[in-house]
C-alpha positions, -999 to +999 in steps of 0.1 A: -109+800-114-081+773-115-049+783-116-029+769-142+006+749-135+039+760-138+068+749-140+094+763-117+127+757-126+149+743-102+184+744-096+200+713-075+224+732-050+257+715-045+261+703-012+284+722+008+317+699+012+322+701+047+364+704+056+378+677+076+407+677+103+435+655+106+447+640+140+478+620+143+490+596+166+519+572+168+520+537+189+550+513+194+539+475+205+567+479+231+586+506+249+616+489+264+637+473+240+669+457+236+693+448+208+678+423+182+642+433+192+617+434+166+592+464+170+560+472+152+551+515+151+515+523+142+510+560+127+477+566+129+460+593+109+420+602+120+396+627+104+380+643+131+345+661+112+317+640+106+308+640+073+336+655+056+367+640+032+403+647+037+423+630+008+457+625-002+468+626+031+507+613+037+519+593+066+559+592+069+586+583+087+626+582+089+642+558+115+665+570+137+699+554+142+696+525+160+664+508+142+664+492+110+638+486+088+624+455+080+614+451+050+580+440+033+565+450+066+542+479+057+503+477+060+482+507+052+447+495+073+458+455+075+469+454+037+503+449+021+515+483+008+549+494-013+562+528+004+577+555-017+614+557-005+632+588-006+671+594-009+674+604+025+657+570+041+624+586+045+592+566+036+563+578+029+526+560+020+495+582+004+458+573+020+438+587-012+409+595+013+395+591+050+361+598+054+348+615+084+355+602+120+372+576+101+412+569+106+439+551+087+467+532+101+500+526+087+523+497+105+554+490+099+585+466+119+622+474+131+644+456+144+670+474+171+704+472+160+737+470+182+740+507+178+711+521+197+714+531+229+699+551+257+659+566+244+655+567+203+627+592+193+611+583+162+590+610+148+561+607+121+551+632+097+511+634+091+505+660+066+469+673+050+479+683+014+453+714+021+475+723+052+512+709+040+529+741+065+508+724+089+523+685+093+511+665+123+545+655+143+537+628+166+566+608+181+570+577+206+599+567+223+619+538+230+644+532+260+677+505+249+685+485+278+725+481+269+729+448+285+756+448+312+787+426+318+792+414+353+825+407+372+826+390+406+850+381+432+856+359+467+871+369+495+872+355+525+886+367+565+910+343+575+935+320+554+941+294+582+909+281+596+906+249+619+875+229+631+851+252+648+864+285+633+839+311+619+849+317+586+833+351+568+833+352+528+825+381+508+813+378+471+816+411+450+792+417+422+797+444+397+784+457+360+811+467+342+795+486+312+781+519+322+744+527+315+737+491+315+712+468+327+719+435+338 
């Protein structure tokens, strides 16, 4: 006997989302500045799961004393981007999604003011809007070289010399501004 067909109904199953997790970095392109320096940071923000979406994820920052902003420098991946600035100098820039062992990176340039001195910590804030008690925190510094001011001196052994004498000078060399390179 043949069986007659049925039709089974079937039910499409959602995929299961898979949930991603965020990984933060932060890069300066140099590490020993001085005044007048211009400095670019990279916060980088990576999804670690492969095949899973984080979205909405917000990369900040608030400069430290001693840096300055410049301005029209941010680039979220390479392209030209318009931070939200808050009251209290922080900056912050939304990636509306990074796909799985995929990363975003935010760049921005400084340029070291007279005021900074000795090592200026400048920490980012990474945060997952799943996981906001959770914010990544990664932070790079950056040593001032305060440049010095030298005074010098001559002396020498004898005041009187003739033809023949040996005569001995000493030249004094000192940096007069403490903490200082020069």
């Amino acid at each position: 006997p043949v069986e007659p067909e049925v039709e089974v109904p079937v039910t499409p199953k959602e995929p299961e989302e898979i949930e991603g997790r965020l990984v933060a970095e932060k890069h300066v392109s140099q590490t020993i500045v001085k005044a007048n320096d211009v400095v670019e940071y990279k916060i980088i923000a990576k999804n670690v799961v492969e095949n899973s979406v984080l979205k909405n994820v917000t990369l900040s920052d608030k400069l430290p004393k001693g840096l300055e902003l410049m301005a029209d420098s941010f680039k979220l991946n390479g392209k030209s981007v318009s931070p939200k600035m808050d009251a209290d100098g922080r900056f912050t820039v939304t990636a509306s999604e990074i796909k799985g062992l995929s990363e975003v990176a935010l760049t921005f340039s400084v340029r070291v003011t007279d005021q900074a001195v000795g090592e200026i910590k400048n920490i980012a804030r990474v945060i997952d809007p799943e996981y906001p008690e959770e914010p990544k925190e990664p932070e790079v510094p950056v040593i001032v070289e305060t440049p010095g001011k030298i005074e010098s001196s001559k002396e020498v052994d004898k005041s009187l010399v003739r033809p023949g004498d040996t005569v001995v000078y000493t030249i004094a060399v000192k940096n007069t501004v403490e903490n200082s390179v020069s």
